[in-house]
KOLDREN-305079 format. One record per residue (C-alpha): residue in one letter; x, y, z. Coordinates in steps of 0.5 Angstrom, whole numbers, padded with zeros to 4 digits, always signed. Example, Ala and Ser with C-alpha at 12.3 -4.5 7.8 and 13.67 -1.06 7.14 Angstrom:
KOLDREN-305079
A+0025-0009+0016
S+0027-0002+0014
//
This chain:
KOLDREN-305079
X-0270+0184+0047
X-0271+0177+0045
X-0265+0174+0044
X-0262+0173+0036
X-0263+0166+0032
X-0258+0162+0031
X-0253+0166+0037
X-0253+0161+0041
X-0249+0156+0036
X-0245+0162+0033
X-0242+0163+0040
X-0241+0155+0041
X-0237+0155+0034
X-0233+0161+0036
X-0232+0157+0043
X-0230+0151+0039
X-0226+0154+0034
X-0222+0157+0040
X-0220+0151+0042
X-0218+0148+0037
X-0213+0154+0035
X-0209+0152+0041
X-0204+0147+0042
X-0206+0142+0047
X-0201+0140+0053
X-0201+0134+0056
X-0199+0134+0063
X-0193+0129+0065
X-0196+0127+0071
X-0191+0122+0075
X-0186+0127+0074
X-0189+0134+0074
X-0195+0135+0080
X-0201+0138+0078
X-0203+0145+0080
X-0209+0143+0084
X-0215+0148+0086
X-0213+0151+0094
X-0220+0146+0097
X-0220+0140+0092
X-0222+0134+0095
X-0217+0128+0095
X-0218+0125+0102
X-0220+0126+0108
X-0216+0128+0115
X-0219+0126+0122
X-0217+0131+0127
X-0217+0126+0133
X-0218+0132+0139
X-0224+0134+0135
X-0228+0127+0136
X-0233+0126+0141
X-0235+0119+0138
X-0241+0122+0136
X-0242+0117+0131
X-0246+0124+0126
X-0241+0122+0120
X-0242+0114+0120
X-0249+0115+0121
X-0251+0120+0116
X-0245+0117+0111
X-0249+0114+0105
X-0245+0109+0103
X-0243+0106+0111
X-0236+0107+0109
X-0235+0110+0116
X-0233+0105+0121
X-0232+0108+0129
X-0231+0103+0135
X-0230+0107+0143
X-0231+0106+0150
X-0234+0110+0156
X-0229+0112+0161
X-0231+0115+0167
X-0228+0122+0169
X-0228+0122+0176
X-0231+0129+0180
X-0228+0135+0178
X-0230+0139+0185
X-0232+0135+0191
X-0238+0133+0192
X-0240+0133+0185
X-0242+0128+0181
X-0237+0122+0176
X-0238+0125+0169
X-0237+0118+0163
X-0234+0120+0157
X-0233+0116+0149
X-0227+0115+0148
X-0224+0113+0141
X-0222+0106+0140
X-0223+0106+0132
X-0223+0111+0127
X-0223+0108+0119
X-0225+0110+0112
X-0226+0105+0106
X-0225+0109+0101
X-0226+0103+0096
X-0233+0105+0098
X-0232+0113+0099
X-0236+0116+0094
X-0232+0123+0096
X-0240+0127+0097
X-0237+0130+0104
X-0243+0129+0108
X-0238+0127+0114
X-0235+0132+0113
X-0241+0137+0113
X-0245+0134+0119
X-0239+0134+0124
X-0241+0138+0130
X-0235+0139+0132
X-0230+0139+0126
X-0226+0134+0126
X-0226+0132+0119
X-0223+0136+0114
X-0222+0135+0106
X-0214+0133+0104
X-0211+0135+0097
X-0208+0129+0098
X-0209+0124+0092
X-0204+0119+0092
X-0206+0113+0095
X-0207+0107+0091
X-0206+0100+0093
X-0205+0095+0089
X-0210+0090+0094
X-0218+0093+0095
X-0218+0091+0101
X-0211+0096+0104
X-0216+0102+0102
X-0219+0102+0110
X-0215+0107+0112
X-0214+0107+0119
X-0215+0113+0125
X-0207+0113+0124
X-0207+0114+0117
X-0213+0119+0117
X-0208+0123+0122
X-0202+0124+0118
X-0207+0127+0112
X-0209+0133+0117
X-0203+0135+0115
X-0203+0137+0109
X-0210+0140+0110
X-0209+0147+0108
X-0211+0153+0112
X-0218+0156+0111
X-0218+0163+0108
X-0216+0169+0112
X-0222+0172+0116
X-0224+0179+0115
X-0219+0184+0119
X-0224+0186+0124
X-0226+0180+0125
X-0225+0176+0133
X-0222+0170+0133
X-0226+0163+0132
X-0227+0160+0139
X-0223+0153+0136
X-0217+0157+0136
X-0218+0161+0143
X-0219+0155+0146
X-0213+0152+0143
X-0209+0158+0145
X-0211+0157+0152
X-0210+0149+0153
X-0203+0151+0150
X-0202+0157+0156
X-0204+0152+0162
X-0199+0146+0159
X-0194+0152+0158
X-0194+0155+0165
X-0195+0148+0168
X-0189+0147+0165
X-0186+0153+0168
X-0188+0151+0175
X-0185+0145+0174
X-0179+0147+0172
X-0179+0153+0177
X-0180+0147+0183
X-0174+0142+0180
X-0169+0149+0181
X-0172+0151+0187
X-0171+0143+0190
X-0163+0144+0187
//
């Protein structure tokens, strides 16, 4: 059925004459924060165990915000007779968010999730130049980062976080067996 002429200005004028029947309510912003959406983009958090040194987010970012420095390391041989494995270490991690546009490609092409958006928004600086915000900085805003949704019940766990599980496990029975030999030295 074709639509009826003139139905698109009528539901506009009701949508207008809506607005206007309600009283507006300005938001006193210093003294009352606002009610952000659960995943709105403020600023972006660095996972700092998560980074390779891939360079994947300086190089895809549009505006070349993104400023990485590392170095090799070479790992010595895990088993005997194998060979010494070289790996990136960070030396530099910083964003210049007077240049950021806030598109989240750094955040989407990381391979190995280690940036992640922030409600955090209250950064200003008074001086252009304090908006290169340093590894440091980035680390403190992964705190305010807010959990993901809840997975489906019957869903298994994400690797990441069995893969944390585990590290944890290994510090915690080396810690154990620590403590077990001091007591037994005793």
């Amino acid at each position: 059925m074709p639509p009826i002429p003139g139905s698109g200005l009528a539901k506009g004028l009701a949508v207008t004459l809506r607005t206007m029947t309600r009283r507006s309510v300005t938001a006193q912003y210093p003294d009352a924060q606002p009610e952000l959406p659960p995943r709105s983009r403020g600023v972006i958090g660095l996972f700092e165990e998560n980074c390779t040194v891939c360079m994947l987010c300086a190089r895809e970012c549009p505006d070349w915000c993104i400023y990485i420095d590392s170095h090799k390391e070479t790992l010595p041989a895990s088993a005997p007779g194998g060979r010494e494995r070289s790996r990136n270490v960070l030396d530099r991690f910083a964003i210049d968010f007077s240049l950021c546009m806030y598109c989240g490609i750094c955040i989407e092409v990381c391979p190995f999730d280690a940036l992640f958006w922030s409600p955090e928004f209250e950064y200003a600086e008074t001086d252009i130049l304090e908006l290169t915000h340093e590894r440091d900085k980035l680390r403190e805003w992964m705190w305010t980062v807010p959990a993901p949704p809840a997975l489906d019940p019957g869903a298994e766990e994400p690797k990441e976080i069995a893969a944390a599980r585990k590290t944890a496990d290994k510090l915690a029975a080396a810690r154990q067996q620590e403590q077990q030999e001091q007591e037994d030295g005793e």
